[in-house]
KOLPATI-46972 format. One record per residue: x, y, z of N, C-alpha, C in turn. Coordinates in steps of 0.1 Angstrom, whole numbers, plus 2048, in hexadecimal, padded with zeros to 3 digits. Layout:
! KOLPATI-46972
XYZXYZXYZ/...
***
This chain:
! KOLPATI-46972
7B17728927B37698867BB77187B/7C576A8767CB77386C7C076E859/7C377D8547BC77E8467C176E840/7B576B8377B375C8347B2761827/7AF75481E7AC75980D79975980F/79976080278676780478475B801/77875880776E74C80876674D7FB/7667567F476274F7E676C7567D9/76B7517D07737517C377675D7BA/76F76A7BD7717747B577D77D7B3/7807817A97907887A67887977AA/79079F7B278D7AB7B17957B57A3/78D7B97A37997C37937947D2798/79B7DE79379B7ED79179F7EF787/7957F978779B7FD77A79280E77F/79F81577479982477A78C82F772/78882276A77A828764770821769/76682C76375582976A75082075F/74D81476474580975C739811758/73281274E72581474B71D81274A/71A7FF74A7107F874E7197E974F/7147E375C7157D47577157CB74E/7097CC7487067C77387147CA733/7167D572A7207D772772D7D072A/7317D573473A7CD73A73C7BF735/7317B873A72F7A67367337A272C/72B7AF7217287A67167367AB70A/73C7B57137487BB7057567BB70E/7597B771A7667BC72276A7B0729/7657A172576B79672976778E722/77078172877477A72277676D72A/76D76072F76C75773976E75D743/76576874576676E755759775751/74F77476174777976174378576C/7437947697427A077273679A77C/73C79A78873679C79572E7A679A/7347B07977327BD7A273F7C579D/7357D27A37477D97A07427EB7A9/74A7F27A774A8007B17588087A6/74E8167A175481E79C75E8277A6/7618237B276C8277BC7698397BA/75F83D7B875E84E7B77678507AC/76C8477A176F85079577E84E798/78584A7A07928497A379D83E7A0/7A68457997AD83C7917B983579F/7BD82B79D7C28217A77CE8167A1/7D68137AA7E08097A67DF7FB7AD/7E47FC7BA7E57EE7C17D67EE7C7/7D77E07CB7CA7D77CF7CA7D17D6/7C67CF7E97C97C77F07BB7C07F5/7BE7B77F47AF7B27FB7B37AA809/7A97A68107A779F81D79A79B824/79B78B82679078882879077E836/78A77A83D787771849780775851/77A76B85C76B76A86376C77386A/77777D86F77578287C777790876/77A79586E77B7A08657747A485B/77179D85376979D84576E79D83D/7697A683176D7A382476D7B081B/77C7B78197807C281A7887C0810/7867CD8057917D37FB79A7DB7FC/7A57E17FF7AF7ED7FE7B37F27F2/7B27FC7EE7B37FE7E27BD8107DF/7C980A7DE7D081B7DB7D281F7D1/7CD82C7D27CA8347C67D683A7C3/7D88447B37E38497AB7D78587AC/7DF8607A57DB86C7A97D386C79B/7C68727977BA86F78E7C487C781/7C68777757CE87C76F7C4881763/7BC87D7687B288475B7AF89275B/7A789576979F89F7717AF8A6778/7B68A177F7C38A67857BF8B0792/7B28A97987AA8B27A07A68AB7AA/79F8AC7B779C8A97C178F8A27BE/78C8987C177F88F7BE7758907C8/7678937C675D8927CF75E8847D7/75B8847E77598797E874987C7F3/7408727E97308747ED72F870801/73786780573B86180F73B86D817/74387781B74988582174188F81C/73F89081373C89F80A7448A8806/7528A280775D8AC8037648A77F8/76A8B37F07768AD7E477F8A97ED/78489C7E77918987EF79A8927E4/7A88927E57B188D7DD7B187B7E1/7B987B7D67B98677D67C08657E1/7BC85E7E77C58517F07C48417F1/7B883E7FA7B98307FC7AC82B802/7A48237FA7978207F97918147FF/78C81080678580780E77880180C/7797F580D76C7F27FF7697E6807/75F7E38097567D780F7547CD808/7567C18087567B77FA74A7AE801/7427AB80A73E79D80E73179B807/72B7A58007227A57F472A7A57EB/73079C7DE73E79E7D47347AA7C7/7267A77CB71C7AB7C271F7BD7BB/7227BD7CD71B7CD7CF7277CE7DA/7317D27D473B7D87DC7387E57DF/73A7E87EF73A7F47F27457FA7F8/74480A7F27548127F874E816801/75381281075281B81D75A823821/76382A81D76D837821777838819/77E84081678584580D79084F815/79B8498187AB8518217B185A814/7A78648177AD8718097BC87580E/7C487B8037CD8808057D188D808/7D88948117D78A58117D48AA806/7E18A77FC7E48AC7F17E58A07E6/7E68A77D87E889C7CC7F08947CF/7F388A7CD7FF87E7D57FB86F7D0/8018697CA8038597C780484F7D2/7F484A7D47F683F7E27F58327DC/7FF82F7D07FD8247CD7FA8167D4/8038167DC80780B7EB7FD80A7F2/7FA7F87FA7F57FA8037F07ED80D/7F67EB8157F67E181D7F37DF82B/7EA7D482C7E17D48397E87C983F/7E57CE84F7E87C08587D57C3861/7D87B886A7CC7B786F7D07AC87A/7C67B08897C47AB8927D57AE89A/7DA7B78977EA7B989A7EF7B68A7/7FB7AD8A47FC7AF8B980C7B68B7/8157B08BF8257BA8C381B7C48C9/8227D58C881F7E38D18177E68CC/8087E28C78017EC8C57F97ED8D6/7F87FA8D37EE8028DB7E38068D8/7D57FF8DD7D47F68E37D97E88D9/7D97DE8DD7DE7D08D47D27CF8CD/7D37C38C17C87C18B97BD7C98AF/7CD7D48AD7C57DD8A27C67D9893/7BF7DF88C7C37DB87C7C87EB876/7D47E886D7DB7F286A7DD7F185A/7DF7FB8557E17FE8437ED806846/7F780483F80380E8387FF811826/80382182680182381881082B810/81282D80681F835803813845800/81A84C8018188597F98258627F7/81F8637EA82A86A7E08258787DA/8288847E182788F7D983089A7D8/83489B7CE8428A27CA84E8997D2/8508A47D985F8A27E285B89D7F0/84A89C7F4848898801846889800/84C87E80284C8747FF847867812/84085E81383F85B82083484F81F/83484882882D83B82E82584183A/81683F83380F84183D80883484A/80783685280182C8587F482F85F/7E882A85A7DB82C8657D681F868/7CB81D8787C781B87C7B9817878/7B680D86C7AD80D8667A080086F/7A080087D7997F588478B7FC881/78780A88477A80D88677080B874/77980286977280885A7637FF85D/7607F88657527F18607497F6869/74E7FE877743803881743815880/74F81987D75282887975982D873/75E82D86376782F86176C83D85F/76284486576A85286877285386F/77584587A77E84988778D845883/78C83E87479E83D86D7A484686F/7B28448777B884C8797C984C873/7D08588727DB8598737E685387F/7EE84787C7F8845886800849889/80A84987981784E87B81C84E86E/82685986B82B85785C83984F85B/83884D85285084884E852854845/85C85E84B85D86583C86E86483E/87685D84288485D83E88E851844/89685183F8A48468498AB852855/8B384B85E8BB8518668C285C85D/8C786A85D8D286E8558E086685B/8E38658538F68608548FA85185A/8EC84A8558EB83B85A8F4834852/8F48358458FD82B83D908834837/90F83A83B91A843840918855838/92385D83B91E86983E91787082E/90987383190387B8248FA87081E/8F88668278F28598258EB85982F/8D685582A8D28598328CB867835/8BB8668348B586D8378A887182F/89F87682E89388182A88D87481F/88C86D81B88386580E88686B802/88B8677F888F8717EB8878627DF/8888687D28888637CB87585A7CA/87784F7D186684C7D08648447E3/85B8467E985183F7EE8498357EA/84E8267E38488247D783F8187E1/84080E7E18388017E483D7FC7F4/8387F17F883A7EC8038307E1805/8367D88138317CF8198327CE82A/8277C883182B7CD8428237BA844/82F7BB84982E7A784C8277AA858/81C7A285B8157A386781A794873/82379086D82D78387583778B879/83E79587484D79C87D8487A8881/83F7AF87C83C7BD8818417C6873/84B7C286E8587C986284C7CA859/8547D78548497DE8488597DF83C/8537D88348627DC82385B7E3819/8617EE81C8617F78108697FB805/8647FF7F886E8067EB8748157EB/87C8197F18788287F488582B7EF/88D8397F189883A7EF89E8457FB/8A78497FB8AB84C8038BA859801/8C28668058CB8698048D985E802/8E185D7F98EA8567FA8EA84B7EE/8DF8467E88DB83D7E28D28467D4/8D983F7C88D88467BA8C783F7B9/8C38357C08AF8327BE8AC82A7C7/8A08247C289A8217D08A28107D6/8A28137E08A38047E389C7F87F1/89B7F17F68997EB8028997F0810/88D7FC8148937F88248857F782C/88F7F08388817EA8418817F284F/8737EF8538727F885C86A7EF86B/86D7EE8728657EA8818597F3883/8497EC88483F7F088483C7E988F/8407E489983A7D88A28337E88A8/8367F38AD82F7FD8B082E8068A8/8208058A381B80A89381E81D895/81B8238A281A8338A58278338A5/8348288A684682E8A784C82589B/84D82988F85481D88985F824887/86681988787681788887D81587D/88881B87788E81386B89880C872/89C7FF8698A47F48728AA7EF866/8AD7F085A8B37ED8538B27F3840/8BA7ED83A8B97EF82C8C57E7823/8BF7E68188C77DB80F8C57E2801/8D17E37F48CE7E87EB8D67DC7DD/8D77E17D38DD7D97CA8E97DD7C8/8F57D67C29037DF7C18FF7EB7B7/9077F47B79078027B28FE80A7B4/8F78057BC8EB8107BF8F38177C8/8F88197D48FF81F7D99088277D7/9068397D99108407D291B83D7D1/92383D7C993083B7CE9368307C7/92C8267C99308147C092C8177B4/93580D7AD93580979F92C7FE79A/92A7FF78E91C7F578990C7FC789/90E80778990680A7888FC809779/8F48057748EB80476B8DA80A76E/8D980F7778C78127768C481077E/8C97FD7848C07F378F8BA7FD79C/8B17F979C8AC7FC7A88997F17AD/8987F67BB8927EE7BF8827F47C1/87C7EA7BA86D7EB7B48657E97C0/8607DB7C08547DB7CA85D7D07D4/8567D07E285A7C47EB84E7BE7EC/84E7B07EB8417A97EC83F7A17FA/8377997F9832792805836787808/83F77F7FD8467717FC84C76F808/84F76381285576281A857765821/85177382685077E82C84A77A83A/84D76E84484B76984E85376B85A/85076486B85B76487786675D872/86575286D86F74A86A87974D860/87675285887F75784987C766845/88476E84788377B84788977C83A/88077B82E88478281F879789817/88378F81687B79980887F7987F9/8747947F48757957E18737A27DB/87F7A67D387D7B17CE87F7B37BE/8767B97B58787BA7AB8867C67A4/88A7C479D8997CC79C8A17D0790/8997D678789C7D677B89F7CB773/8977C37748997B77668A27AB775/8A37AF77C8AC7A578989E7A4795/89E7947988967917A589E78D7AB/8A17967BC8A87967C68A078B7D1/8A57827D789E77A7E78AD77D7EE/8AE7867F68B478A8038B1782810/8B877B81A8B57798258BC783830/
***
């Protein structure tokens, strides 16, 4: 069954401080909204927010983290018993009351995993079929990359999440010579359509003055493939027009078998590509 909308009404929100009491909360921090439940995520400051909910999977938060800029340090996680750096948080929603974090995909190192997008029930090449998968970006310094794990075992074990496979570059000398190669600039956002297999990302690449459009074939999540890319005029060394533009996030719009497009935000310009 593919992810449905949650069977009941609550907005999830983050925010990267520790509530201090409910009360509080209620009575001083809204406004025609009334706090549910909530989970201080171990103290860890966070960007994007992905939820997913339906009968045959449950009812699951994704949550990627920014590197904790306060502390600038490795965070306990009570879960493990080890300091671990930020990555990407896994949170149980089917109590909205009493959300619970069930694992936490730390990072080697300090690194921005803002990104983060699930499929589920997967068919094309997975081995075996019918797994559920997360891609994340991580960004630290100069090592820039798309992770992919195997996140099926988070409600029976989620120790057994594993590493699949990384993206860390384009072909060298694909979009002609000195063009092409290693990830520069950002590993920034992304989307992986679970109707084409294609995963769109914001990244950048040798050749190109920032980040722009490229997609990648995930139908086998352990080999992905880059198969294309799209930028705005002047981004391209070499071209004129240049002003700044470059390419923000790829979202989920349209993002179907039938109509292969990506919306992209673009310096003050919204792009729809087919």
């Amino acid at each position: 069954m593919r992810p449905g909308n949650l069977s009941w009404p609550p907005v999830v929100l983050v925010t990267g401080l520790v509530l201090s009491s409910c009360a509080t909360a209620l009575a001083d921090e809204s406004h025609n909204v009334t706090l549910i439940g909530y989970n201080d995520m171990q103290g860890r400051q966070a960007l994007q927010v992905t939820t997913k909910s339906d009968s045959e999977n449950g009812n699951w938060v994704y949550v990627g983290h920014v590197p904790n800029t306060r502390t600038r340090n490795a965070t306990l996680n009570p879960i493990t018993g080890r300091n671990e750096w930020n990555g990407t948080s896994i949170v149980e929603i089917s109590d909205p009351g009493n959300p619970l974090l069930v694992w936490h995909i730390p990072n080697d190192v300090s690194a921005n995993s803002r990104s983060v997008s699930v499929v589920y029930d997967y068919e094309f090449d997975s081995d075996p079929p019918g797994r559920d998968y997360l891609i994340r970006n991580s960004e630290a310094g100069e090592d820039l990359k798309f992770q992919i794990f195997d996140i099926t075992p988070r409600s029976t074990n989620p120790s057994r999440i594993a590493l699949v496979a990384e993206i860390t570059g384009t072909p060298e000398n694909s979009c002609g010579p000195g063009c092409g190669g290693t990830l520069i600039n950002r590993a920034h956002k992304g989307h992986w359509s679970p109707d084409t297999g294609l995963f769109y990302s914001a990244s950048g690449e040798p050749g190109f003055r920032t980040t722009l459009l490229h997609i990648w074939d995930l139908k086998d999540p352990a080999n992905p493939r880059f198969v294309g890319r799209a930028w705005l005029p002047g981004q391209k060394e070499g071209e004129d027009g240049f002003e700044g533009q470059y390419v923000l996030y790829v979202g989920g719009a349209g993002l179907n078998k039938n109509l292969h497009r990506f919306l992209a935000a673009a310096a003050e310009l919204l792009v729809l590509a087919d």
